[in-house]
C-alpha positions as CSV (number, residue, x, y, z in Angstrom):
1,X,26.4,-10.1,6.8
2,X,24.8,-12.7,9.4
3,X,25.6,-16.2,9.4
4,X,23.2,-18.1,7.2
5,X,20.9,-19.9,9.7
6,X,20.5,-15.9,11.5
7,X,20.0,-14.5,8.5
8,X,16.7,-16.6,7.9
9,X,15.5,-16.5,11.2
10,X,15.6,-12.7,10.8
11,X,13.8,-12.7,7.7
12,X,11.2,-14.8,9.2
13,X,10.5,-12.7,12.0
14,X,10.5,-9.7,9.9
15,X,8.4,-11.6,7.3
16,X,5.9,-12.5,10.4
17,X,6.2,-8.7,11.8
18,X,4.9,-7.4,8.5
19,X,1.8,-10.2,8.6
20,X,1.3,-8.6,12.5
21,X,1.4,-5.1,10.8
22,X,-1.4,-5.8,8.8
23,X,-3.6,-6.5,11.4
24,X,-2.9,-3.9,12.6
25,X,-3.0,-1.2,9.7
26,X,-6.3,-3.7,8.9
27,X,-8.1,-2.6,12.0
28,X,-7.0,0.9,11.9
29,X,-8.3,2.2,8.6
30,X,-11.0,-0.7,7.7
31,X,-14.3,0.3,5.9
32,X,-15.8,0.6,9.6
33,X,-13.4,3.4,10.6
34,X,-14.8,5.7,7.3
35,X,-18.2,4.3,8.7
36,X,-17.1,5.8,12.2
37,X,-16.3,9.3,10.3
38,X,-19.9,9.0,8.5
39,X,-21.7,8.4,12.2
40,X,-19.7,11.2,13.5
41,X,-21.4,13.4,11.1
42,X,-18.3,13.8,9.1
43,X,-17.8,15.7,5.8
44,X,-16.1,14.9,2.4
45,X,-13.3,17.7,3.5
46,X,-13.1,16.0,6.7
47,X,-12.4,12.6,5.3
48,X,-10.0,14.4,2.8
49,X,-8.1,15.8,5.7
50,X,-8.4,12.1,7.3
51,X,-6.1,10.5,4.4
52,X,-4.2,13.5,3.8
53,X,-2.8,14.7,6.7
54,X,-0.8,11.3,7.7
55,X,0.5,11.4,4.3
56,X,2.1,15.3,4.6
57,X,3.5,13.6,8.1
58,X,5.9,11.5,5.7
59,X,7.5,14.9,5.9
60,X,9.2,13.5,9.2
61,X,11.1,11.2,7.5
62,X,13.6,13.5,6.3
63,X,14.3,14.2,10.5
64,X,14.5,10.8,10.5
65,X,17.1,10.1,8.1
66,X,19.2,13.2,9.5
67,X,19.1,11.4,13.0
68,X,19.8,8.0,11.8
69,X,23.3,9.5,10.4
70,X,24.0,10.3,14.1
71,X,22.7,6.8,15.5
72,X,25.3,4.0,16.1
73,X,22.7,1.6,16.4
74,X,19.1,2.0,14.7
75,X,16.8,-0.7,16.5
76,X,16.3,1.1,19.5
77,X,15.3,4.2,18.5
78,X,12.9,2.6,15.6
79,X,11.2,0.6,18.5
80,X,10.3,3.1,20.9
81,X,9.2,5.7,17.9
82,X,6.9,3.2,16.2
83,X,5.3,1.9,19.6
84,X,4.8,5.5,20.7
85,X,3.3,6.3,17.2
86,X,0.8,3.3,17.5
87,X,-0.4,3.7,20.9
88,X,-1.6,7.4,20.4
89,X,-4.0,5.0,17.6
90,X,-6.1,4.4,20.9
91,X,-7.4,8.0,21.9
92,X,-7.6,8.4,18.0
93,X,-9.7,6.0,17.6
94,X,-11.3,5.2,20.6
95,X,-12.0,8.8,22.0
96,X,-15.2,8.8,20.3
97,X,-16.3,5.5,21.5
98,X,-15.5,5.8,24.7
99,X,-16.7,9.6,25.0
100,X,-20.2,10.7,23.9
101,X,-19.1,14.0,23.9
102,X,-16.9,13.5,21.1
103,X,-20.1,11.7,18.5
104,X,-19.9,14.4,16.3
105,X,-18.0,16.1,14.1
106,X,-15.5,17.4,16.5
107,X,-14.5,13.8,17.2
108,X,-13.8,13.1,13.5
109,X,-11.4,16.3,14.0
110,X,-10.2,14.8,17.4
111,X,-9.2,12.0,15.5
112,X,-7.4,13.6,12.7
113,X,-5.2,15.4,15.4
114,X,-4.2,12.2,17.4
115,X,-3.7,10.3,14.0
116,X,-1.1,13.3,12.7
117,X,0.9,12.9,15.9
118,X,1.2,9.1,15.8
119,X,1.8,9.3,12.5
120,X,5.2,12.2,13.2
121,X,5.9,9.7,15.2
122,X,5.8,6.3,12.5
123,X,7.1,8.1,9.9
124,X,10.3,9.3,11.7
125,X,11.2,5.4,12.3
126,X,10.3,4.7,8.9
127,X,13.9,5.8,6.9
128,X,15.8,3.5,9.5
129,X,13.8,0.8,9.1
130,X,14.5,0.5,5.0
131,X,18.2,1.9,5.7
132,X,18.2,-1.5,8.6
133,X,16.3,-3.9,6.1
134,X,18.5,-2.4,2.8
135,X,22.0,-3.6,5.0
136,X,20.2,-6.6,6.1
137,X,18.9,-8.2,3.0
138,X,21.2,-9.7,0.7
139,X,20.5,-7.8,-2.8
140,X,20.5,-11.2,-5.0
141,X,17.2,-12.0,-3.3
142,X,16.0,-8.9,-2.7
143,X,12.7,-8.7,-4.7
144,X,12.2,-12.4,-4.3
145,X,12.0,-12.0,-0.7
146,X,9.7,-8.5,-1.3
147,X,7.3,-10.3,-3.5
148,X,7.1,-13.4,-0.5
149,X,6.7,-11.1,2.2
150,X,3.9,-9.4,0.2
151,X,2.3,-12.4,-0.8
152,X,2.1,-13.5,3.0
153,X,1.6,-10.0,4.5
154,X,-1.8,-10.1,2.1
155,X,-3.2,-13.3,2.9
156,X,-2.9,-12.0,6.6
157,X,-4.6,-8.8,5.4
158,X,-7.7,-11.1,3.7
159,X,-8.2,-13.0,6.5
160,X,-8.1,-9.9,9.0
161,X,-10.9,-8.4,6.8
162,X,-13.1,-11.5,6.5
163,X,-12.9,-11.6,10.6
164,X,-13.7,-8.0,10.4
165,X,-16.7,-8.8,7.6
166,X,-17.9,-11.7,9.9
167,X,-18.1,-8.9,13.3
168,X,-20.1,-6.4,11.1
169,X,-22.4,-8.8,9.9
170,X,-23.5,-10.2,13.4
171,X,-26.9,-9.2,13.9
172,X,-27.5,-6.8,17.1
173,X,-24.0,-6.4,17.6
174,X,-23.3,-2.8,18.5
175,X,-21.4,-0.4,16.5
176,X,-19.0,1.4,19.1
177,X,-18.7,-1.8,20.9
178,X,-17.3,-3.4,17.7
179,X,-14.9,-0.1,17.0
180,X,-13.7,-1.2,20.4
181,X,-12.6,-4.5,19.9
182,X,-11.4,-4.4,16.8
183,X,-9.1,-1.3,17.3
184,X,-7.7,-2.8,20.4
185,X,-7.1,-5.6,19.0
186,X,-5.1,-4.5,16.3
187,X,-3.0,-1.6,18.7
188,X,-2.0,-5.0,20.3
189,X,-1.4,-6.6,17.2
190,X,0.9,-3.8,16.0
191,X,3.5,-3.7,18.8
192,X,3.2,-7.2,19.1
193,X,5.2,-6.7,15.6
194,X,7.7,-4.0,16.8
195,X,8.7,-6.0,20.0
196,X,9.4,-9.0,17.4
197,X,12.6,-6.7,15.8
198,X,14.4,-7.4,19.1
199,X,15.3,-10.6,17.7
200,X,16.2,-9.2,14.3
201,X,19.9,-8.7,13.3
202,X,21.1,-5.6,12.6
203,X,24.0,-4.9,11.3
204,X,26.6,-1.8,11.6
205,X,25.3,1.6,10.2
206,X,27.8,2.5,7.3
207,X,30.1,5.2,8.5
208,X,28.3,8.9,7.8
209,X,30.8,12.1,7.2
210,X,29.7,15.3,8.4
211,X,28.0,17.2,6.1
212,X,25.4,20.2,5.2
213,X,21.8,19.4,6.6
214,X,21.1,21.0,3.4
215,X,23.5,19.4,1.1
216,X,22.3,15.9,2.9
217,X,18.4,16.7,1.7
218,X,19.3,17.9,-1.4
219,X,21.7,14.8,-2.2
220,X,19.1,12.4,-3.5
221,X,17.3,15.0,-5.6
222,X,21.1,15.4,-7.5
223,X,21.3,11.6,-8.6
224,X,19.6,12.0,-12.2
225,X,18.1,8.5,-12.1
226,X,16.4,9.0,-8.6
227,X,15.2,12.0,-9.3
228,X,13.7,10.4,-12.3
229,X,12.1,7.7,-9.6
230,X,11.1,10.3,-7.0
231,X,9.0,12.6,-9.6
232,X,7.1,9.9,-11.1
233,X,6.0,8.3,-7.9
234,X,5.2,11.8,-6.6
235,X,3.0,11.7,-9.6
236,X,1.3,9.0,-8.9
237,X,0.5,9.3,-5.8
238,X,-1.2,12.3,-6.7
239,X,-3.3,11.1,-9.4
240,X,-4.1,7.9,-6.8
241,X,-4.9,9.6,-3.4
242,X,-6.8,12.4,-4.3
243,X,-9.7,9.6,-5.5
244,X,-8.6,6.7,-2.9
245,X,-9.3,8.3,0.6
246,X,-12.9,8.7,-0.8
247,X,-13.7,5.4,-2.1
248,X,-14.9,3.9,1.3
249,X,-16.3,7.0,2.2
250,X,-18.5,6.8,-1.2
251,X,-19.8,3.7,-0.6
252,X,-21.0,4.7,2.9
253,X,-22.1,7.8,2.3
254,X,-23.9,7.6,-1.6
255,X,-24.1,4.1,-2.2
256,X,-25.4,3.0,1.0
257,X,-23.7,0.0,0.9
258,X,-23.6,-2.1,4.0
259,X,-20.3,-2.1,6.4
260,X,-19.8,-6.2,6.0
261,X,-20.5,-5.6,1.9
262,X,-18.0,-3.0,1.6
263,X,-15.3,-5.1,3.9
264,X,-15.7,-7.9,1.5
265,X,-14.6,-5.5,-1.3
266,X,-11.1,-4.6,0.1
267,X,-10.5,-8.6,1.2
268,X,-10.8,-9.1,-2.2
269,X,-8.2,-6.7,-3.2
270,X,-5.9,-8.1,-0.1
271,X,-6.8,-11.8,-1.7
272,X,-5.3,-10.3,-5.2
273,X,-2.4,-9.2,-3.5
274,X,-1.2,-12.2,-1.5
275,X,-2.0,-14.4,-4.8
276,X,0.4,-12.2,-7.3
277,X,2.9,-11.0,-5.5
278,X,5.3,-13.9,-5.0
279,X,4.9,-13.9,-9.3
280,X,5.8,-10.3,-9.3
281,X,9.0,-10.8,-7.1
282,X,10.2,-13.5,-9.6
283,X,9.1,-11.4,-12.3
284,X,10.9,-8.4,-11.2
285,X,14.4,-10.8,-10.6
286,X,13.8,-11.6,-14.4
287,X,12.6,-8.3,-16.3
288,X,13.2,-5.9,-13.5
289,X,11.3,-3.4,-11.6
290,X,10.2,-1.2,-14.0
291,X,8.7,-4.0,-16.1
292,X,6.0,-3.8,-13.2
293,X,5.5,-0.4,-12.6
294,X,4.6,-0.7,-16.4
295,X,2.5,-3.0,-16.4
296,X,0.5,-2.0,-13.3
297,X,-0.1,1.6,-14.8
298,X,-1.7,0.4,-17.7
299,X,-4.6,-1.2,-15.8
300,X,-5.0,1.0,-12.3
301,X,-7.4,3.1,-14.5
302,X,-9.6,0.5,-13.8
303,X,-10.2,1.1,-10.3
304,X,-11.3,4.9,-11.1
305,X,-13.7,3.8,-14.0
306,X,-15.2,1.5,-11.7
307,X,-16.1,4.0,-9.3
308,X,-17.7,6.4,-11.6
309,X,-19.8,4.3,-13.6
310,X,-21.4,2.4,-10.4
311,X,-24.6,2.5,-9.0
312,X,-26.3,1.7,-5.5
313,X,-27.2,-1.5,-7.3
314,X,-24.2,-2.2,-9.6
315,X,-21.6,-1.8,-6.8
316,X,-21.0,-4.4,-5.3
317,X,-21.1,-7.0,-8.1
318,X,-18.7,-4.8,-10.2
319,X,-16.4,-4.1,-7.7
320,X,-15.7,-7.4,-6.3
321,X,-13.7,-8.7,-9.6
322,X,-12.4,-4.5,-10.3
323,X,-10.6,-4.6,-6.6
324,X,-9.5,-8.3,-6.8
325,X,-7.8,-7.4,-10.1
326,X,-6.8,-3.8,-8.6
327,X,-4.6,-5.9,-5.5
328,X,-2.9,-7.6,-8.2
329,X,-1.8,-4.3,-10.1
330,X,-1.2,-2.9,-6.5
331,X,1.4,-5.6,-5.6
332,X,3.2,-5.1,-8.9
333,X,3.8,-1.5,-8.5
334,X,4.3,-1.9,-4.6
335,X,7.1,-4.9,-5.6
336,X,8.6,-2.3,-8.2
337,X,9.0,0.6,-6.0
338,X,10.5,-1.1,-3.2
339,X,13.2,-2.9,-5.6
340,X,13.8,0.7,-7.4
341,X,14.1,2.2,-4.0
342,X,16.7,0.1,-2.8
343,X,18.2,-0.2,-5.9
344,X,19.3,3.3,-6.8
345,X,20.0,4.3,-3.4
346,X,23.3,4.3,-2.0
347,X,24.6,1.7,0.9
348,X,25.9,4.6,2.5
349,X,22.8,7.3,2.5
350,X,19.7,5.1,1.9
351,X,18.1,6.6,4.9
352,X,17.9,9.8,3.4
353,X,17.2,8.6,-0.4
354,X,13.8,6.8,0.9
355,X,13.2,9.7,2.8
356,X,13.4,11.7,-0.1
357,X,11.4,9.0,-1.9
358,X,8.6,8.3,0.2
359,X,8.5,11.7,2.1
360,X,7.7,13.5,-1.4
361,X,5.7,11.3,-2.3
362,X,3.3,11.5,1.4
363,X,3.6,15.3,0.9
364,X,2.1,15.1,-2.6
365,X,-0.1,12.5,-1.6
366,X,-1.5,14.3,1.6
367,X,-2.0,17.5,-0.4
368,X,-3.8,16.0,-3.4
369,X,-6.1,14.4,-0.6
370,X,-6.9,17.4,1.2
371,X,-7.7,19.1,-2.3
372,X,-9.8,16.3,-3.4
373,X,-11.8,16.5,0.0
374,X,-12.6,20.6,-0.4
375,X,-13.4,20.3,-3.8
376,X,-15.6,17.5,-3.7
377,X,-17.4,20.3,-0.4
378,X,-17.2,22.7,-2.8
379,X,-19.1,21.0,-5.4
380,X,-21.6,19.3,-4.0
381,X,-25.1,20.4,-5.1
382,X,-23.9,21.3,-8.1
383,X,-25.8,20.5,-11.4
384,X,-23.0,18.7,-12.8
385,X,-23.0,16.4,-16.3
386,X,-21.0,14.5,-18.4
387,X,-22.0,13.2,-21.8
388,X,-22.8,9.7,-20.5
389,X,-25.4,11.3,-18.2
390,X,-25.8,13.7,-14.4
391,X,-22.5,13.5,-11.9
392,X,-22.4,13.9,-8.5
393,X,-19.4,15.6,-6.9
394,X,-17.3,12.6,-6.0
395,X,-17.8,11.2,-9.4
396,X,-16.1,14.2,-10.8
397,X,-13.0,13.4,-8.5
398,X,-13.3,10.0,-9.8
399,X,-12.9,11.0,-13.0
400,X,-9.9,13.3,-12.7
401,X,-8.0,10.8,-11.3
402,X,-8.7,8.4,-14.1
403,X,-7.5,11.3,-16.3
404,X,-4.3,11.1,-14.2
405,X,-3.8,7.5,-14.5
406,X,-3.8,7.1,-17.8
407,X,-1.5,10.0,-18.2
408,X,0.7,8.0,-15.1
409,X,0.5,5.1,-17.6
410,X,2.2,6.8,-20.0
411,X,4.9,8.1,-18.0
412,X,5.7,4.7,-16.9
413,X,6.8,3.4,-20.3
414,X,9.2,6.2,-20.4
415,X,10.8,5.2,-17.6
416,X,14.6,3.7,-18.5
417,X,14.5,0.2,-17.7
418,X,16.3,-1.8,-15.2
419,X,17.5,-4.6,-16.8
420,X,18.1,-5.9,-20.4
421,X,15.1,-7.0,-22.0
422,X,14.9,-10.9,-22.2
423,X,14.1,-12.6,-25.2
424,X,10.7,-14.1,-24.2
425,X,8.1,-12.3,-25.1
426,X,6.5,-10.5,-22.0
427,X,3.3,-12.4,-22.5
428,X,4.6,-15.7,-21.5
429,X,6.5,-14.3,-18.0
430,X,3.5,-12.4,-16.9
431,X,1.6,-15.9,-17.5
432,X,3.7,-16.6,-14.3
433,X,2.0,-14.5,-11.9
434,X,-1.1,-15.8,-10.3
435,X,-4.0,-16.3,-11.4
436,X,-2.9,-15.7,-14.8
437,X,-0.7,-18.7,-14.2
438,X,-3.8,-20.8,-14.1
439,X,-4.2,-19.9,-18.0
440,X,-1.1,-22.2,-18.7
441,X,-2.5,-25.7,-17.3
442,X,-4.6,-26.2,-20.5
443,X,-1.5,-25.8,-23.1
444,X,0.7,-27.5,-20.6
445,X,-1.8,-30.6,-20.3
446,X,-2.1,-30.8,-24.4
447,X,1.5,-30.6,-25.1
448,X,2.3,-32.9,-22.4
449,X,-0.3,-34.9,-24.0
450,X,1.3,-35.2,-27.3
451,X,4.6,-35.3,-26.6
452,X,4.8,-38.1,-24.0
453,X,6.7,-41.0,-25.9
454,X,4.4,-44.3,-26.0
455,X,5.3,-47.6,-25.0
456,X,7.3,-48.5,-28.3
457,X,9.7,-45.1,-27.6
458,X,8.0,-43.2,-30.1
459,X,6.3,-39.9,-30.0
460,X,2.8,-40.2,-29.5
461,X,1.5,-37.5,-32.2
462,X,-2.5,-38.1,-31.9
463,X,-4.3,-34.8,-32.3
């Protein structure tokens, strides 16, 4: 472990890297690049195959975690994997701007290839960076820190998609000339935040024996309480994605919504993010991870409802309080997982257990994405109906995945917990996390009110 004073400076700087991430990962997958796929002349199965396929990259993680067994130190070989990973971002995203060849649907498939080999590349670095960060963070603040970094890393994310907003909304300002600048911008941005890790301590990789490349996969998968962990986030991820790639794309593409309209809506979710997750992290030292995971199931139903039941002139105003709410719920289970990951993984092997983790997880993700993609294809001009009245094929997707939530929300309270249950009633801690905090002032102020002694030293019991 680092002296004190390095060890905060390294958190700092990894705390800032993460903000500089989200510009970056802001730029790259903002409303206007789903408006880019929609200009191109994309497809449903396109876009499906646009969220999907860097999720079944995860699958490089497991390489990763084999190679980081072999690595005596893993900084460099995170750096020059993540740059790498985010500079092929540029002909992904800018080959169809800067090539009118490429303005129709062969660019969006242009882009889908260029975004699968950057992502190879991302997701291979990924394993060492939670294997460098699980060595590196001391575990009696680990969640705190989590929830702090999130909390900042959002705001950054808000603000990034208010500057996006304001772009969009200029008047005459052209489309591919805004792609341009905004994607360059956050390519810079994003290694910008990699070169920042040269500064960050790293300490020692744990000693690895030689094993089995097998044996080393499977190991994870043989820890009954992991296993427990990796199935149900597999499961969530697809009842989630399958619906969530499609989202922006619906708006575009059925709802006609406006590019600065549609920004708006995912600052707000960023804004409900950075405003509950410092909450959550205290929350999580107190009731534990699981405490969160459960209580973000129950209300990420929400999100799906809201996309079927909306209309060309209901979205906007009933999204805007659904996605702030949604960013909240999205912090908790975020803040969960990561302390559950680190958690029940071993000093020795994390690399592999959050490859096993996260790279089942993008493989179930990236899968239940593409399917979601083809079917809504397959169905589209389809008489479709529910009782409630006529569905159009994306709707239908929609609905599943609300099916799946709900059924994810179940799961979640069967979960083990993580820590003893404390005897305050759960109400009262999740009154900590903002805004629900703000619901306290009022009983604060009265009891303050009548319990303040008067000027004779006696209780003041007025009211």
């Amino acid at each position: 472990m680092p002296p004190a004073k390095e060890l905060r400076a390294s958190l700092r700087l990894v705390t800032w890297g993460c903000c500089l991430f989200m510009i970056f990962n802001t730029g790259v997958s903002s409303p206007l690049i789903l408006k880019l796929i929609q200009q191109l002349g994309g497809t449903p199965a396109q876009v499906g195959l646009y969220g999907g396929i860097p999720l079944i990259a995860l699958s490089m993680q497991f390489v990763g975690a084999l190679l980081a067994r072999r690595l005596k130190a893993r900084k460099p070989a995170f750096m020059i994997w993540i740059i790498l990973g985010r500079l092929l971002y540029l002909p992904a995203l800018l080959g169809p701007v800067l090539v009118p060849a490429l303005r129709n649907p062969r660019g969006v498939s242009w882009m889908i290839l260029f975004l699968f080999l950057g992502n190879l590349l991302n997701h291979m670095a990924t394993p060492l960076f939670y294997s460098w960060m699980g060595d590196l963070i001391p575990r009696r603040v680990l969640n705190r820190y989590w929830g702090v970094r999130a909390s900042w890393s959002s705001a950054v994310w808000v603000l990034s998609y208010l500057v996006i907003m304001g772009l969009s909304g200029i008047p005459g300002f052209p489309f591919y000339s805004l792609i341009l600048l905004v994607v360059s911008v956050s390519v810079i941005a994003g290694i910008w935040d990699i070169l920042l890790f040269l500064r960050v301590h790293e300490p020692p990789p744990h000693p690895q024996a030689p094993e089995h490349p097998v044996r080393i996969l499977l190991q994870p998968l043989r820890d009954r309480r992991y296993r427990q962990l990796v199935f149900f986030f597999s499961g969530w991820n697809a009842a989630a994605v399958c619906a969530a790639v499609q989202m922006g794309f619906y708006l575009f593409a059925v709802m006609g919504m406006p590019v600065w309209k549609a920004t708006l809506i995912w600052s707000l979710q960023g804004l409900g993010t950075a405003l509950s997750a410092k909450g959550w992290g205290r929350l999580a030292q107190r009731r534990g991870c699981v405490f969160l995971l459960r209580t973000g199931m129950m209300f990420k139903i929400f999100i799906g409802l809201a996309f079927v039941v909306i209309t060309p002139e209901t979205a906007f105003w009933i999204l805007l309080p659904v996605c702030f709410f949604d960013g909240m719920w999205n912090a908790a289970y975020g803040v969960g997982q990561n302390g559950l990951m680190f958690e029940c993984s071993p000093d020795r092997d994390r690399a592999m257990f959050v490859a096993s983790m996260t790279g089942l997880c993008g493989l179930v993700g990236g899968l239940s994405a593409t399917v979601g993609g083809q079917l809504i294809q397959r169905l589209q001009g389809l008489d479709l109906h529910a009782p409630w009245g006529p569905l159009n094929a994306f709707q239908v997707i929609f609905l599943i995945s609300t099916v799946l939530r709900v059924l994810m929300a179940f799961w979640a309270w069967r979960l083990p917990a993580d820590k003893p249950t404390p005897g305050t009633p759960w109400v009262s801690d999740l009154l900590d996390v903002w805004p629900f905090r703000a619901f306290r002032y009022p009983v604060g102020l009265y009891n303050n009110w009548i319990l303040k002694p008067d000027a004779g030293g006696t209780m003041n019991d007025r009211g």
